[in-house]
C-alpha positions in Angstrom: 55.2 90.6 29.5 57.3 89.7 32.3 56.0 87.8 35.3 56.3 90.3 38.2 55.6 89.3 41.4 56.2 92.6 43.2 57.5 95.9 43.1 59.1 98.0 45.7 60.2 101.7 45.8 62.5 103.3 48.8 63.5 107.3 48.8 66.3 107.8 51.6 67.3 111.0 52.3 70.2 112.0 54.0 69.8 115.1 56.2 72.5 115.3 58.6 76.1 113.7 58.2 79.6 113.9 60.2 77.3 116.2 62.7 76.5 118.9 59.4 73.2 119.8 58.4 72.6 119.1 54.6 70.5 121.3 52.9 69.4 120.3 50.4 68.8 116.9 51.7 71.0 114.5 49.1 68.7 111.7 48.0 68.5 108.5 46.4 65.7 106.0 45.2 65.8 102.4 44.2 63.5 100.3 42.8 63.1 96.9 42.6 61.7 94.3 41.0 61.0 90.6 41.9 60.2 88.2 38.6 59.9 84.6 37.3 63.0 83.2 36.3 61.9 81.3 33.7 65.1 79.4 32.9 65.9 78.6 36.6 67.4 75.3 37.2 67.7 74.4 33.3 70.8 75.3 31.0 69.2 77.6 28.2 71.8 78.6 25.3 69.6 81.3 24.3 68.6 84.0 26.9 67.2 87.0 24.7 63.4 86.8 26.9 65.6 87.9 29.7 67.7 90.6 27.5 63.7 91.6 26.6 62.9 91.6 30.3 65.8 94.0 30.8 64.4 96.6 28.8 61.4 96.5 30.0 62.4 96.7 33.4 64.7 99.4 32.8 62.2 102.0 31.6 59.7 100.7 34.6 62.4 100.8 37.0 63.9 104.2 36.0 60.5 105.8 35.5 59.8 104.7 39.3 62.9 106.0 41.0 62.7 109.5 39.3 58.8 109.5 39.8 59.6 108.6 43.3 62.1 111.4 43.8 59.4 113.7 42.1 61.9 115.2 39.6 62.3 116.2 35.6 64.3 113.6 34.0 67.0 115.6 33.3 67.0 117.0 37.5 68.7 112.7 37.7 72.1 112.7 38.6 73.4 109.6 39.1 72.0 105.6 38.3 72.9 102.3 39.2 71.2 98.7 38.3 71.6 95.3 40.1 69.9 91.7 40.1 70.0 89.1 42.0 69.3 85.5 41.2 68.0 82.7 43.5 69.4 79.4 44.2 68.1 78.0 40.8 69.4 80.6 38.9 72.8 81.2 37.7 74.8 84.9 37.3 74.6 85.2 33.2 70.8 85.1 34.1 71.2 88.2 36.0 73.4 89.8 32.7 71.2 89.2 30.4 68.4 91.2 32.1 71.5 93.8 33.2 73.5 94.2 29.9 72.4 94.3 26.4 69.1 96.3 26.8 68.1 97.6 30.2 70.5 100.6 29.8 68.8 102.3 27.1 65.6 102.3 28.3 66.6 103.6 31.8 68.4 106.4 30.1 65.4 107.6 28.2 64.2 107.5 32.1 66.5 110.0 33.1 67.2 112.5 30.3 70.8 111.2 28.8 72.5 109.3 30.3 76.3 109.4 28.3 77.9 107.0 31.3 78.4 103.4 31.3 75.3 102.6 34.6 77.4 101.3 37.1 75.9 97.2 38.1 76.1 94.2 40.0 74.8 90.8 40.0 75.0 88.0 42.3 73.1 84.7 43.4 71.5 84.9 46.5 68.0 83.6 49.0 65.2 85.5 50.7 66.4 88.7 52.5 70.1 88.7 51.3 70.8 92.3 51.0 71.5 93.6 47.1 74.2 96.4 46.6 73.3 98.8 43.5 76.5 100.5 42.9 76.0 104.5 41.9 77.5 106.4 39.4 77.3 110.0 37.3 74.8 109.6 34.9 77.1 111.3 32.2 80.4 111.5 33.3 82.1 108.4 35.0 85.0 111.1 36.0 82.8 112.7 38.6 84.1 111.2 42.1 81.5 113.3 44.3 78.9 110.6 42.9 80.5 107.6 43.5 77.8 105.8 45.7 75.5 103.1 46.3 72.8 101.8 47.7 71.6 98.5 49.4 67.8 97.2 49.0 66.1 93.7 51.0 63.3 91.9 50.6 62.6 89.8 53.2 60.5 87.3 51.0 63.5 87.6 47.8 64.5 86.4 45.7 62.8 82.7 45.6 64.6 79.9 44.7 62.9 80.5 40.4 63.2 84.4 41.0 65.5 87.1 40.1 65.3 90.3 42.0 65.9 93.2 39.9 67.3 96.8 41.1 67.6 100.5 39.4 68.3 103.5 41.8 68.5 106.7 40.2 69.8 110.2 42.4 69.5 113.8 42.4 72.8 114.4 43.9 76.2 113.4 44.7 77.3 111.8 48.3 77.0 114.0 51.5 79.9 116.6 52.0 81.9 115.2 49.1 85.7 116.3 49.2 87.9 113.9 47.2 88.4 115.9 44.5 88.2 115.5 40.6 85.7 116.7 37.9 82.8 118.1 39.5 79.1 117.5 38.8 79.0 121.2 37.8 82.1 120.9 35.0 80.9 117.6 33.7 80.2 117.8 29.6 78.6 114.5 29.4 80.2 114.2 25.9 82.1 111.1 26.0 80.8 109.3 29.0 83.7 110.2 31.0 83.9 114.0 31.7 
């Protein structure tokens, strides 16, 4: 079991944008996750307890931000996942908890979930603001959910920490009107469209 020292959950809701009301109000919800490192400041060739950490985190994470937006899994539109690593760390620390497992899990979290989720990673001290990039959850084509999110901690990530992100949506940006495949026309078939 992963060492976590705290969890947080934010819901933002946007109600009014460019001076129009937005009704329903689109929303977003990231949670985060502040663990032990437990290969910071040592070279480790073989990372799978992070990869396992992922996965665990991913289903935690995802079941948060949906619980949190008080929806069906399947009402998610869009998802995102980011770490952060602190001074001890390094980046493939963060990609091992991002990459090989943490995707599957969230997906379960959200009902599908044909698109590549959308990440970052970076190294970082307490406070440093994390950016969870946003993507459809099943069609990378659709433009209206191209998005993000920022989350701080003013205490994360420690120096042996990694602070670990997952925002899930049920909708797209405010006023959307760039065009493309629409939320509505998406198949969710290939991941794409």
């Amino acid at each position: 079991m992963t060492k976590i020292r705290k969890i947080a959950v934010t819901v933002e809701e946007t109600h009014v944008e460019a001076g129009r009301d937005i009704a329903p109000p689109t929303r977003k919800a990231v949670a985060v996750a502040v663990i032990e490192n437990p290969f910071a400041g040592q070279y480790v060739e073989d990372l799978t307890p992070l990869m396992d950490t992922g996965a665990e985190l991913g289903a935690l994470l995802g079941r948060r931000c949906v619980e949190a937006l008080g929806i069906e899994p399947a009402q998610a539109e869009s998802y995102g996942k980011s770490a952060m690593v602190g001074e001890n760390g390094e980046l493939e620390h963060a990609a091992a908890i991002l990459h090989p497992k943490l995707g599957a899990p969230l997906r379960k979290e959200v009902e599908k979930g044909a698109a590549l989720v959308p990440s970052s990673k970076k190294m970082g001290s307490p406070g440093q603001v994390l950016d969870v990039p946003l993507g459809h959850k099943d069609a990378a084509y659709v433009r209206s959910h191209f998005d993000g999110i920022e989350v701080r901690l003013n205490d994360a990530p420690r120096a042996n920490e990694i602070m670990v992100a997952v925002a899930v949506t049920d909708s797209g940006r405010p006023l959307p009107r760039v065009g493309g495949l629409t939320a509505a026309e998406a198949e969710g078939k290939d991941g794409l469209r």
